[in-house]
N, C-alpha and C positions, 0 to 999 in steps of 0.2 A: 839171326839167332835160331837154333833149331829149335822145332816145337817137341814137348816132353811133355807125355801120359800121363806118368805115373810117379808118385814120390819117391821111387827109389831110383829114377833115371836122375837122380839131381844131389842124392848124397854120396859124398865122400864116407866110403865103406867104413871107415878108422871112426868116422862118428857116431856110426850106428849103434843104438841102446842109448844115448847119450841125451842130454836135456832134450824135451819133443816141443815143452810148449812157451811162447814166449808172448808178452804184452809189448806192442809197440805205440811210439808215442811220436808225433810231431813235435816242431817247437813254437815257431812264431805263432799267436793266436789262438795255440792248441794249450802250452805252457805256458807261454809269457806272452804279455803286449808289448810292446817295446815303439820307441819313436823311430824305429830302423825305417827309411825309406829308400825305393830305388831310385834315382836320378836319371832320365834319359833324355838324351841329349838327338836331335832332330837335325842330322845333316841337312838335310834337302829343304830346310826351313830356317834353321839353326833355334827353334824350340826348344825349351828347356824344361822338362815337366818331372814328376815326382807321383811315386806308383807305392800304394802298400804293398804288404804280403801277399794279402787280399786282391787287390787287384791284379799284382804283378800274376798269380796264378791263372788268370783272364787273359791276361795282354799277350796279341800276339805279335813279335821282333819281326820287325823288319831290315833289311838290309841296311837301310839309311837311321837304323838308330842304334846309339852307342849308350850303354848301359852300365853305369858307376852302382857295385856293389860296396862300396867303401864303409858304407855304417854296420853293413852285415860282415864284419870282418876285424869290427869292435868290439872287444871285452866288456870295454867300462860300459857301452850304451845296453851290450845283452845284460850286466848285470844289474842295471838299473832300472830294468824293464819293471811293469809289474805283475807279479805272477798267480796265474789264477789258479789259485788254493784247492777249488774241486777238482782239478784232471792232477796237480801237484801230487795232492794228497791221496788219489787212486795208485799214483807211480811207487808214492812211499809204500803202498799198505801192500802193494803186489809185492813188492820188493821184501816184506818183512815176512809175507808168507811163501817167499821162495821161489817163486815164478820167478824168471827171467827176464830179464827189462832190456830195451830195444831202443835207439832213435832214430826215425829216417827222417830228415828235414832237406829243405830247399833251398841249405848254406852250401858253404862249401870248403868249409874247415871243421874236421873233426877235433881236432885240438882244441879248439874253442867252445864245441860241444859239450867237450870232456869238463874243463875249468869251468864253464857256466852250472854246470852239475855240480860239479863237488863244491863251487861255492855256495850251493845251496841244498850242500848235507848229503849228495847222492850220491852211490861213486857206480857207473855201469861202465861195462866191460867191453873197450874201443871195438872190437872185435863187432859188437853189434850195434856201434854207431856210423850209421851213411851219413856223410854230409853228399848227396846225390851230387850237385854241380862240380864238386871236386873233379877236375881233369886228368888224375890220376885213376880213377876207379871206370873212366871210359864209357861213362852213360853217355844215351842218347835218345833225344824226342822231349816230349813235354817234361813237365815236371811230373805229371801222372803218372808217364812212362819210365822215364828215371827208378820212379818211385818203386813200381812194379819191378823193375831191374833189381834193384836193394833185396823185394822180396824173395827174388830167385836164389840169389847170395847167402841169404839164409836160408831156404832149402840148402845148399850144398853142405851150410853149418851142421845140419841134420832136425833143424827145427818144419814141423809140419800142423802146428795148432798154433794160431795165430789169433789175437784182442790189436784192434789197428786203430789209435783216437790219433783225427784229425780234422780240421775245421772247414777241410773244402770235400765235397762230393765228389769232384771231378777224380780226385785222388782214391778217396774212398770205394767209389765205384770200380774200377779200375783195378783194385787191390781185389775187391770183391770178386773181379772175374775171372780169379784164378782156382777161385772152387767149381766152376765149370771146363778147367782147362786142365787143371793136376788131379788124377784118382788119388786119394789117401793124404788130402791134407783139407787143413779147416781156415776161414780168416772170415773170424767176426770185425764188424766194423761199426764203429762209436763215432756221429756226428757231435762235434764238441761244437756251439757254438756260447762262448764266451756272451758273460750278462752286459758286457761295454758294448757289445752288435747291439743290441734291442734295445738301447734307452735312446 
């Protein structure tokens, strides 16, 4: 990927003057908890073990493991999740004040994105939802880097002020460091850790 300066080596001219600043938001952990688990299955052992959100963003793949995202690819389990009220209720309140609302998450179905939102009153515009692992959108690298990728995507939207809540640092970070890397764009970053971590 080529490296870019400056925020207008990254928009699409036709956007220019157009929304500048937008609030992004994770999901698992950051919005909802949910009993989504990963499954991974241990060739070279035939191990069977089971990774949160949380951990899965730790864990590093190896060749000899096959990885069942089947619960992250469920409706009924994302909507039965339970959702933590304070990062919710920042998303509502941006949204009624006009800001522009964002998801970048570590699924890999925007569509399920979309429906887990409006069934809980919200409606954001697909256009600013990344499901990162989607194999159609052509990430690559960690989920950090994914992440990062998303961000780029929106520069080209013509968004350059950026609010990023999400529950892992590694992500955060990362997102962070593209205020030392692009002249003329902003990305604050909001450690969410949910009050279920600390009891």
């Amino acid at each position: 990927m080529p490296t870019f300066k400056k925020y207008t080596d990254f928009i699409d001219p036709k956007r220019s003057g157009k929304y500048q600043s937008i609030t992004i938001f994770d999901v698992d952990d950051t919005l909802v908890v949910t009993q989504s688990k990963i499954r991974v299955t241990d060739t070279s052992t035939n191990e069977v073990f089971e990774l949160t959100p949380a951990q899965f963003n730790e864990f590093e793949k190896k060749s000899h493991h096959n990885m069942d995202f089947s619960d992250f690819r469920n409706l009924d389990v994302l909507k039965a999740g339970r959702i933590i009220d304070k990062i919710f209720n920042i998303l509502k309140e941006t949204m009624e004040g006009g800001r522009r609302v964002g998801i970048i998450t570590a699924r890999d179905n925007q569509e399920l994105i979309f429906q887990f939102l409006l069934h809980n009153g919200v409606v954001v515009n697909k256009s600013y939802i990344f499901a990162i692992n989607d194999p159609k959108l052509g990430f690559t690298g960690s989920v950090a880097e994914k992440k990062k990728q998303a961000f780029l995507e929106l520069l080209k939207i013509g968004f350059r002020d950026f609010v990023f809540y999400d529950d892992d640092k590694e992500n955060l970070k990362i997102a962070d460091s593209l205020n030392g890397e692009i002249e003329g764009i902003r990305v604050k970053t909001k450690l969410v850790i949910p009050t279920w971590k600390t009891k």
